[in-house]
C-alpha positions as CSV (number, residue, x, y, z in Angstrom):
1,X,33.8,17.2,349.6
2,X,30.7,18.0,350.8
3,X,29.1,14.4,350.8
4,X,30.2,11.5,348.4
5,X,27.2,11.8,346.2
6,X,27.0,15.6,345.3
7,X,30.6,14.9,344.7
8,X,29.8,12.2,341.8
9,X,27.1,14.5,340.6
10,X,29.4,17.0,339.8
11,X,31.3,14.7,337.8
12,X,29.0,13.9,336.0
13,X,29.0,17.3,334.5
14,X,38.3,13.2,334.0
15,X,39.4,16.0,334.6
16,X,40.5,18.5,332.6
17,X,42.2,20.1,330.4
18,X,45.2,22.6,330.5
19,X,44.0,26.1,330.9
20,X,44.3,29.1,328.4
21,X,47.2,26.3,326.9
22,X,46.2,27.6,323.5
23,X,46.5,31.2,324.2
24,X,49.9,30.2,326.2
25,X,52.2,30.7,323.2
26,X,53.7,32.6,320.6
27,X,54.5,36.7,320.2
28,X,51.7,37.8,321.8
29,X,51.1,35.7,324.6
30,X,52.5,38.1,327.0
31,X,51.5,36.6,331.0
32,X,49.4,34.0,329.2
33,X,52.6,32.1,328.7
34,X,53.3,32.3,332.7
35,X,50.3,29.4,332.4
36,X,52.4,27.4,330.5
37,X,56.4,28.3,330.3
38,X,57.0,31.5,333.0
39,X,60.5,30.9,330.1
40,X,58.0,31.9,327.1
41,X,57.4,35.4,328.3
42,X,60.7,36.4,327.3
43,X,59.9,36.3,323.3
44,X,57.4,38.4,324.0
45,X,56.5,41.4,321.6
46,X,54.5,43.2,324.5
47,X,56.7,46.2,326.3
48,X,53.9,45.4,329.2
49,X,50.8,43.0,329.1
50,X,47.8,43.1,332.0
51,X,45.5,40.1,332.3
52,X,41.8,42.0,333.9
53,X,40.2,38.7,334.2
54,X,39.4,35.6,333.0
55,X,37.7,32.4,333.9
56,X,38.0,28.6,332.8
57,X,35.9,25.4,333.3
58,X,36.2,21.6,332.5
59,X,33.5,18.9,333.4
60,X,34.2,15.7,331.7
61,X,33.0,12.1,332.4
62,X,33.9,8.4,331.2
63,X,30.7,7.1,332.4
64,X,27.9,9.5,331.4
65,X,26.7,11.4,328.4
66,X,24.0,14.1,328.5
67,X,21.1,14.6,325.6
68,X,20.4,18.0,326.0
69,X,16.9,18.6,325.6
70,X,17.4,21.5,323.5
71,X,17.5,20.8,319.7
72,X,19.1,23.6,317.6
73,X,18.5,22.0,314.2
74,X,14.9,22.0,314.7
75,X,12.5,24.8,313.8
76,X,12.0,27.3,316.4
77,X,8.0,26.6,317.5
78,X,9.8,22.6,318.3
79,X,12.8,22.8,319.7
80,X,13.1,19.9,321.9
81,X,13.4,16.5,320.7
82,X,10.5,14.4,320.9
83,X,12.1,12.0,323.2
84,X,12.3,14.6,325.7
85,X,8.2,14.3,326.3
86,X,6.8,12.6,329.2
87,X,3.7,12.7,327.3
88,X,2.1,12.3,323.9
89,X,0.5,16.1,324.1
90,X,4.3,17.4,324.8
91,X,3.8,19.0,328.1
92,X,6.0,17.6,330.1
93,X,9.7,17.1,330.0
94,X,11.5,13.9,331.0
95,X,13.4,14.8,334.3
96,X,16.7,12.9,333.7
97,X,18.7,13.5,330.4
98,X,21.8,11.7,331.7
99,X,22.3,8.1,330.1
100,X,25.1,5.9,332.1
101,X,27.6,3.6,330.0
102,X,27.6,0.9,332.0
103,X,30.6,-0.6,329.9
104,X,32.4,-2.8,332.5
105,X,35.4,-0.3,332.5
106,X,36.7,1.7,334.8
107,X,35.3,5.0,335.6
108,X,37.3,8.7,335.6
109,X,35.3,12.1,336.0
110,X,35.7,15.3,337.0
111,X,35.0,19.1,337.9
112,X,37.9,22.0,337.6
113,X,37.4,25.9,337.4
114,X,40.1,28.3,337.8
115,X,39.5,32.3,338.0
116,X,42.5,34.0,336.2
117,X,43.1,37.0,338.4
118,X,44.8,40.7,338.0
119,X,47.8,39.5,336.3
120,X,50.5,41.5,334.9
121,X,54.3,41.3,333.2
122,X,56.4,44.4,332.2
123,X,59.7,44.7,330.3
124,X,62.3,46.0,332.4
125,X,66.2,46.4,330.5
126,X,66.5,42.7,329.2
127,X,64.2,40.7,331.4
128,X,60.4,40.0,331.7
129,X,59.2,40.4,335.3
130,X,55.1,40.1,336.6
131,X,52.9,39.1,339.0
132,X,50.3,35.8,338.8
133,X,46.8,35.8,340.5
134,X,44.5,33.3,340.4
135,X,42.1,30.6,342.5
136,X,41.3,27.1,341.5
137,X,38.3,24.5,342.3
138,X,39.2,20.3,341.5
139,X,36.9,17.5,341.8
140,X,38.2,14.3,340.4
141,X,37.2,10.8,340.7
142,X,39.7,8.2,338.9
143,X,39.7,4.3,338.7
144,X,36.3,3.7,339.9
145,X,34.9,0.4,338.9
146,X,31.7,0.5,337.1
147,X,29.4,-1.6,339.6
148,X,30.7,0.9,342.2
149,X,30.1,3.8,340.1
150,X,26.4,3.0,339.5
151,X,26.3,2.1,343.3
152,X,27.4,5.7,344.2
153,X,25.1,7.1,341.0
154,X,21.9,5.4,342.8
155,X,22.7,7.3,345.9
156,X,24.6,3.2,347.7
157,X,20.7,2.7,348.1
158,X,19.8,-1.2,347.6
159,X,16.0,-0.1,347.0
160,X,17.2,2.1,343.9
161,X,19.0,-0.9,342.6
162,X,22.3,0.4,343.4
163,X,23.8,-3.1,344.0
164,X,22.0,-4.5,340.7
165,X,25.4,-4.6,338.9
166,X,27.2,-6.8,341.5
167,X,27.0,-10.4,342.0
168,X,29.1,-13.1,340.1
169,X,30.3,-12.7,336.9
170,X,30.2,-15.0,334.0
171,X,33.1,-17.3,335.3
172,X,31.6,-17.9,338.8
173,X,34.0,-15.3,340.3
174,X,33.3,-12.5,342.8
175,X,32.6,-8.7,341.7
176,X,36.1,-6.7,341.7
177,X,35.8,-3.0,343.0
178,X,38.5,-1.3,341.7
179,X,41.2,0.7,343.5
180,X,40.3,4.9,343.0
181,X,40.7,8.2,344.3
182,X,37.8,10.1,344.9
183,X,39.3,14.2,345.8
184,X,38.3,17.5,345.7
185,X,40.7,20.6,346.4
186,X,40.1,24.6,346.6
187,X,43.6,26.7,346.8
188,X,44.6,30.1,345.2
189,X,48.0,31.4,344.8
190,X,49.9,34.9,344.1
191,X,53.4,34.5,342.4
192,X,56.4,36.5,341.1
193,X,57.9,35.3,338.2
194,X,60.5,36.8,335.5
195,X,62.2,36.0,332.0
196,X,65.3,36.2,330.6
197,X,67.1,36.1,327.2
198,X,70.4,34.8,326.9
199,X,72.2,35.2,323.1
200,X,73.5,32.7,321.2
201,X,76.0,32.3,318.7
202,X,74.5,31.2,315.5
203,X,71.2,33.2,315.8
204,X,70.1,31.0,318.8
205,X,68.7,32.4,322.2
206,X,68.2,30.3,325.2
207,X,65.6,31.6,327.4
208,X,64.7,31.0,331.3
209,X,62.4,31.6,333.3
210,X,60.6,31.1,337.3
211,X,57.9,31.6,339.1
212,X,57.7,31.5,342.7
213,X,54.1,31.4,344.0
214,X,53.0,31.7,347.7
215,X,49.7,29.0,347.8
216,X,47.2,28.9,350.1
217,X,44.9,25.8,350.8
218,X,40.9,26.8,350.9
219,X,40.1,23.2,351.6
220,X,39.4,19.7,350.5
221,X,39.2,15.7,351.4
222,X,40.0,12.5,350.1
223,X,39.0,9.4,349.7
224,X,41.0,6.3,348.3
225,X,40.7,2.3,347.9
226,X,42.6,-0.6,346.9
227,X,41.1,-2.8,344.9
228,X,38.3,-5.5,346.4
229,X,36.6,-8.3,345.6
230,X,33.2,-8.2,346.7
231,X,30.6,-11.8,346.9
232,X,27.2,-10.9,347.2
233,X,26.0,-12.8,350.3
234,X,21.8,-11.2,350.4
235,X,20.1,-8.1,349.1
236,X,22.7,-5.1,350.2
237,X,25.3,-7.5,352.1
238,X,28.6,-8.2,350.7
239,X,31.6,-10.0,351.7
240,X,34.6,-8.3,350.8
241,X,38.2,-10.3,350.6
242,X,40.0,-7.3,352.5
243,X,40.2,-3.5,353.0
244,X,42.2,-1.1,352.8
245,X,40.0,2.6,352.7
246,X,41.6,5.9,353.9
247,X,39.6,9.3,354.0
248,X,40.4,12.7,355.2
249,X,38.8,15.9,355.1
250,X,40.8,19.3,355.5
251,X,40.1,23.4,356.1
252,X,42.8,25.5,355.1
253,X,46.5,25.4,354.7
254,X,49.9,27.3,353.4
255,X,52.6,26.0,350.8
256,X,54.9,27.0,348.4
257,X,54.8,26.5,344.7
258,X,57.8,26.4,341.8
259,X,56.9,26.8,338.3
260,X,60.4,26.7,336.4
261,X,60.9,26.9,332.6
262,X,63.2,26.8,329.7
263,X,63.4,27.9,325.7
264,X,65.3,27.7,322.7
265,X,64.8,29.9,319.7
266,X,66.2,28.7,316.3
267,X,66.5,31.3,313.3
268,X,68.0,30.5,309.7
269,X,71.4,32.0,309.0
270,X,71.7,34.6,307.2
271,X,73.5,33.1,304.0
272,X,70.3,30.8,304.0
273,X,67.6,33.5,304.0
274,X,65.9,34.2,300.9
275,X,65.5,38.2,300.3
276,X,61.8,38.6,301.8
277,X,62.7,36.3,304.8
278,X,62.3,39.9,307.1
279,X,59.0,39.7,305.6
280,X,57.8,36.4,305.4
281,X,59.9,35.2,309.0
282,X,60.7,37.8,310.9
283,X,60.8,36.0,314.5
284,X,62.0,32.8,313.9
285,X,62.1,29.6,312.4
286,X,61.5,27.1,315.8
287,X,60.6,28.0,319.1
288,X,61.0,25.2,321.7
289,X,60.2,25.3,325.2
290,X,60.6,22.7,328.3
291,X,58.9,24.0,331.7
292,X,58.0,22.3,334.9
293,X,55.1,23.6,336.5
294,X,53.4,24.0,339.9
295,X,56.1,22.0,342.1
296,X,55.2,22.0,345.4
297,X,52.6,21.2,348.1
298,X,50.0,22.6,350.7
299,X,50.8,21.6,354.2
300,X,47.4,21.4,356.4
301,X,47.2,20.6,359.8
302,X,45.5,18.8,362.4
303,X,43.6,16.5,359.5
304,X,40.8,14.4,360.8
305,X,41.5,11.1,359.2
306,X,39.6,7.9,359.3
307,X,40.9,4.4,357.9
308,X,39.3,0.9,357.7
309,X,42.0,-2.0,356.7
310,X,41.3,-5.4,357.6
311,X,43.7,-8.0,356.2
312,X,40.6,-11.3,356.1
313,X,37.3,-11.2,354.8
314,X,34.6,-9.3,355.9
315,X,31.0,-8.3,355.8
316,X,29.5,-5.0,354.1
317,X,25.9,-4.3,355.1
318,X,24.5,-1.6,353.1
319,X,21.0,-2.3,353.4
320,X,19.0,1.1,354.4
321,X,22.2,3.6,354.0
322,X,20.7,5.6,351.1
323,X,18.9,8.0,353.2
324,X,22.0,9.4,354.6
325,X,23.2,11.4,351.4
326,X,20.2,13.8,352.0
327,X,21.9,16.1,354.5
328,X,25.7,14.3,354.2
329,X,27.6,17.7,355.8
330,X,31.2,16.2,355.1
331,X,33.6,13.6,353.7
332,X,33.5,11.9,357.1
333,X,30.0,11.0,357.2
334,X,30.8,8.9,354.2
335,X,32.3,5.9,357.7
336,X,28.0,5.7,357.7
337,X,28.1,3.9,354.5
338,X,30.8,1.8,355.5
339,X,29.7,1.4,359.1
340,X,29.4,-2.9,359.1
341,X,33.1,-2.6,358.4
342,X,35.3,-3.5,360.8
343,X,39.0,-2.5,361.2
344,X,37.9,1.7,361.6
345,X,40.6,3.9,363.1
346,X,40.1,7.7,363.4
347,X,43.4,9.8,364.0
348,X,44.6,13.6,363.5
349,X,47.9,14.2,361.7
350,X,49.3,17.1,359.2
351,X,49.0,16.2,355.7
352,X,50.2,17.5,352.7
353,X,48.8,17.5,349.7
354,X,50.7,18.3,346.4
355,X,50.2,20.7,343.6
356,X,49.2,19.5,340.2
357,X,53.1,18.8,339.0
358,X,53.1,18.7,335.6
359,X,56.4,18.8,332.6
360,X,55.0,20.7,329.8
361,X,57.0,20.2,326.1
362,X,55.9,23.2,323.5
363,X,57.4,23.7,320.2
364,X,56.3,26.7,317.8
365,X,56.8,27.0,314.2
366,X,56.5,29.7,312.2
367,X,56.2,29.3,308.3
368,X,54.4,32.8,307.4
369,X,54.9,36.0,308.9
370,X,51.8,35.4,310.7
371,X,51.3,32.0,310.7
372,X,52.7,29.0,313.4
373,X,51.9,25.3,313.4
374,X,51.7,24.9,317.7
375,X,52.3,21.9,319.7
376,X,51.8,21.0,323.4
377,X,52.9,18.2,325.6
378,X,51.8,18.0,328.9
379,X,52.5,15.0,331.4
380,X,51.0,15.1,334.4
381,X,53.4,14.0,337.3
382,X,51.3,13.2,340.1
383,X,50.0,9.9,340.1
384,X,45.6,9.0,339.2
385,X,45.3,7.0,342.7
386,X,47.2,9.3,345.3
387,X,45.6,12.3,347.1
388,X,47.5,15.4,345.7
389,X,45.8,17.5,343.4
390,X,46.2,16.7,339.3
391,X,45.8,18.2,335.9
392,X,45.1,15.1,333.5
393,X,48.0,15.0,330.8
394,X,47.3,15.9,327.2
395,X,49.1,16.3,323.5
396,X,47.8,19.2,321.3
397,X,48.7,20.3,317.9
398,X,47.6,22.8,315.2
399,X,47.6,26.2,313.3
400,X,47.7,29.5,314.9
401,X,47.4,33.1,312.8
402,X,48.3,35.7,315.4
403,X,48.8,39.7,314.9
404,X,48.4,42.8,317.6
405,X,44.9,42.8,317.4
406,X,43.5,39.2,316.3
407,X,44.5,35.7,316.6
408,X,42.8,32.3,316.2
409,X,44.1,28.9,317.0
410,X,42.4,25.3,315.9
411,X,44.5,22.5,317.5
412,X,43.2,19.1,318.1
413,X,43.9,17.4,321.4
414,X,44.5,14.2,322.4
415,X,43.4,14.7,326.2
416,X,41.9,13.5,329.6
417,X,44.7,10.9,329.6
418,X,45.2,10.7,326.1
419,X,42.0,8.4,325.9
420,X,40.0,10.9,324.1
421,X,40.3,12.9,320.6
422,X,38.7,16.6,320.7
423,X,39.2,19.3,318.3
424,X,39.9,23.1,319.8
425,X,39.3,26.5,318.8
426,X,40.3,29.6,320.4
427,X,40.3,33.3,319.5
428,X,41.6,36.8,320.7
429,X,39.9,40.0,319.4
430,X,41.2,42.9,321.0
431,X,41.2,42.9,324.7
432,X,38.9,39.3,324.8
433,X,40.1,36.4,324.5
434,X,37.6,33.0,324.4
435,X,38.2,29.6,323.8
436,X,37.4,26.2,324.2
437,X,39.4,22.7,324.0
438,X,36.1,20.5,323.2
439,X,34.6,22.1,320.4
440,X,32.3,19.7,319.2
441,X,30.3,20.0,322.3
442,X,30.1,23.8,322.3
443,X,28.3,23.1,318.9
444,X,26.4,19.5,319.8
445,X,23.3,18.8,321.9
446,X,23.5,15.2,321.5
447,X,25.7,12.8,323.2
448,X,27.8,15.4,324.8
449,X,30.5,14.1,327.5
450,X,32.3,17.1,328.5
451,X,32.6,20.6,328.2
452,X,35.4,23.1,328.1
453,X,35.5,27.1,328.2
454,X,37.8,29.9,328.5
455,X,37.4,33.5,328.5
456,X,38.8,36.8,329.9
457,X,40.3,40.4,329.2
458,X,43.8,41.1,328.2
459,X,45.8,44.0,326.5
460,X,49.4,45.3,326.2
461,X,51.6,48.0,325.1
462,X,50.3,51.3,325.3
463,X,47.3,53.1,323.0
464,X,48.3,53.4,319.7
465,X,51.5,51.1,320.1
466,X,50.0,48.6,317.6
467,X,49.5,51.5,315.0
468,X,53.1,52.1,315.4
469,X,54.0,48.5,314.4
470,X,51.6,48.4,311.4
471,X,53.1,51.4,310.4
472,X,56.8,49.5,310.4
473,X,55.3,46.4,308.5
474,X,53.7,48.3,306.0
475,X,57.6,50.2,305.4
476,X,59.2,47.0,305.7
477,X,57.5,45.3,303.0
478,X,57.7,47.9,300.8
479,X,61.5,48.1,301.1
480,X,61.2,43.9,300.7
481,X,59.5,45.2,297.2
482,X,61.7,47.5,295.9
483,X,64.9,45.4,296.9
484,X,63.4,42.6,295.1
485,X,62.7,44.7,291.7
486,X,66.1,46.0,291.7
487,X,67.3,42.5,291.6
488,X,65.5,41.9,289.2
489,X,66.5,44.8,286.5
């Protein structure tokens, strides 16, 4: 966290949602479903599948929405709105096309990226076995009050009106700052991981699966709250009922992370199989999946940590501060802003700081040969107000067509938290796979509050391989054809 502002700006850009979770399941996710279920692998239809590259990004925030000044529906010689203008002869641009929602609620936003590395998986006898590369970027701000939001927005600067919001509210009482979490984290990791199929009586299969990652820490800080009341006293001075504030910034660090998974396939027995069901089902009927990913942490060392807790009341000066956030190096330089309170300890200790824990429920259905009706579940298990590192939990359902060479998904997600609806949309074409989980503002200009992209290079099987297996349909359905005919005479 490089200084509490630029930290807030690039929120403005909750955290996020699940990467590459569309392209996660089914036949022909090969080490795509590593990212989701390492359990998943096992079904599938890939002999070997190599991930090149690939790339994902979420920004999403509660309390800001941004107008792009770029119209698409308009003609091209006026393509910005006329809003946009500064001036009647439409020469210059308005410089800010962020609008706050100053709501009176309580504030989430965030920042993730993750670069999908050289990843592998290749079939060997009857297990799946590969190798997981990739590096990750997190900012995340959750719980912060609204008055303290716009405070940190207007750079904690009484002469921009950053304290504007504060003061007594409509009952006579003092202004509540809410209790938050203010982190940013940088880590990569490199991980083994393997599938395998276990039969079943009754045309069942129970698969497992594990990865074991070694992760290394690139990096981060913190800084948390409990929740205050704040009276405004003057201009910039505040009493505050009692503190409790803990920061800490960290450089690098070493852990070990878990991602452990289970499946279930169910198929129709044969007696209940109508004569085409090779043809029209020939994978299975329900594919259901339980995984646990990313358990673990990062142990740092030597941590430079600063507190202030103070059990009474006491005064908050923060007339004149606003300068500092030009040239903020660090988290720590954020004790400037809070310099008139009292109670400050500074300490070194080893911290850890856990991985994004998460359970993740799937559950495929297939109703066509090529067709699936997908669903996702993913609860986050680390909590919104401590310091580890989180993915925001999310539900997601919807259609998939998949074959070797193409595939399309469009879900809808309930996501960030389950406080916001967002329809999906991915596709794979070949060796390219792109995707995004908030469609609506890959399409909109206007009112857009977060954005979400994936993209990268995959392939499997050898050249050819897919030729092969058209070849097979095409003779399969032709036998389904002629077996059916013969019934019928």
């Amino acid at each position: 966290m490089k200084k509490l502002v630029f930290l807030y700006a690039l929120s403005l850009t909750s955290l996020n949602a699940q990467h590459f979770g569309q392209i996660g399941m089914g036949r022909y996710a090969g080490i795509h479903a590593a990212r989701i279920n390492p359990a998943l692998m096992a079904n599938s239809k890939y002999l070997w599948h190599v991930n090149l590259i690939g790339c994902w990004i979420n920004a999403n925030a509660s309390s800001y929405q941004f107008n792009s000044p770029y119209n698409g529906n308009k003609p091209a010689r006026s393509r910005f709105a006329d809003e946009y203008f500064r001036s009647e002869d439409k020469t210059r641009l308005q410089q800010s096309w962020f609008k706050g929602i100053w709501d009176g609620k309580d504030h989430n936003a965030g920042l993730s990226s993750m670069l999908y590395g050289p990843s592998f998986m290749v079939r060997v006898k009857k297990f799946k076995v590969g190798l997981i590369t990739d590096i990750n970027s997190q900012v995340r701000i959750d719980g912060m009050s609204a008055n303290l939001s716009r405070a940190v927005f207007n750079r904690v600067d009484s002469a921009r009106g950053a304290f504007s919001s504060f003061g007594l509210n409509a009952n006579g009482q003092s202004d509540r700052i809410a209790a938050f979490t203010a982190a940013q984290n940088q880590w990569s990791s490199i991980g083994i991981t393997g599938a395998y199929i276990i039969p079943m009586k009754w045309k069942r299969d129970l698969h497992v699966g594990a990865t074991i990652k070694s992760v290394r820490g690139l990096g981060g800080s913190y800084v948390q709250s409990d929740e205050i009341q704040a009276t405004r006293i003057s201009n910039g001075v505040y009493s505050l009922d009692q503190t409790r504030i803990q920061m800490a910034s960290y450089n690098s660090g070493s852990g070990i992370g878990l991602d452990l998974g289970f499946a279930y396939t169910i198929r129709l027995k044969e007696h209940l199989q109508p004569g085409d069901y090779k043809y029209k089902h020939p994978d299975y009927m329900v594919h259901l999946g339980l995984s646990f990913m990313d358990i673990g942490n990062i142990k740092y060392r030597d941590v430079a940590a600063t507190t202030f807790i103070n059990q009474g009341p006491v005064t908050w000066n923060t007339t004149g501060v606003g300068s500092v956030y030009q040239s903020i190096p660090d988290v720590k330089n954020v004790q400037v802003v809070l310099g008139g309170l009292p109670g400050k300890e500074s300490f070194s200790q080893d911290l850890r700081i856990g991985l994004p824990t998460r359970m993740v429920w799937t559950a495929d259905y297939q109703f066509k040969r090529h067709w699936f009706i997908q669903g996702q579940w993913i609860q986050s298990m680390r909590g919104k107000f401590g310091n580890a590192m989180r993915h925001a939990s999310y539900m997601m359902i919807g259609p998939r067509y998949e074959s070797d060479l193409f595939a399309f998904t469009l879900p809808v997600m309930l996501e960030y938290d389950y406080r916001s609806l967002r329809p999906a949309a991915s596709m794979r074409i070949g060796p390219i796979y792109i995707g995004t989980n908030s469609f609506l503002s890959a399409i909109s200009t206007r009112n857009v509050k977060d954005l979400d992209y994936f993209i990268g290079i995959s392939f499997g099987d050898i050249p050819g391989a897919w030729i092969d297996r058209l070849g097979s349909d095409k003779e399969e359905k032709e036998k389904s054809k002629r077996a059916l005919s013969c019934d019928k005479m």
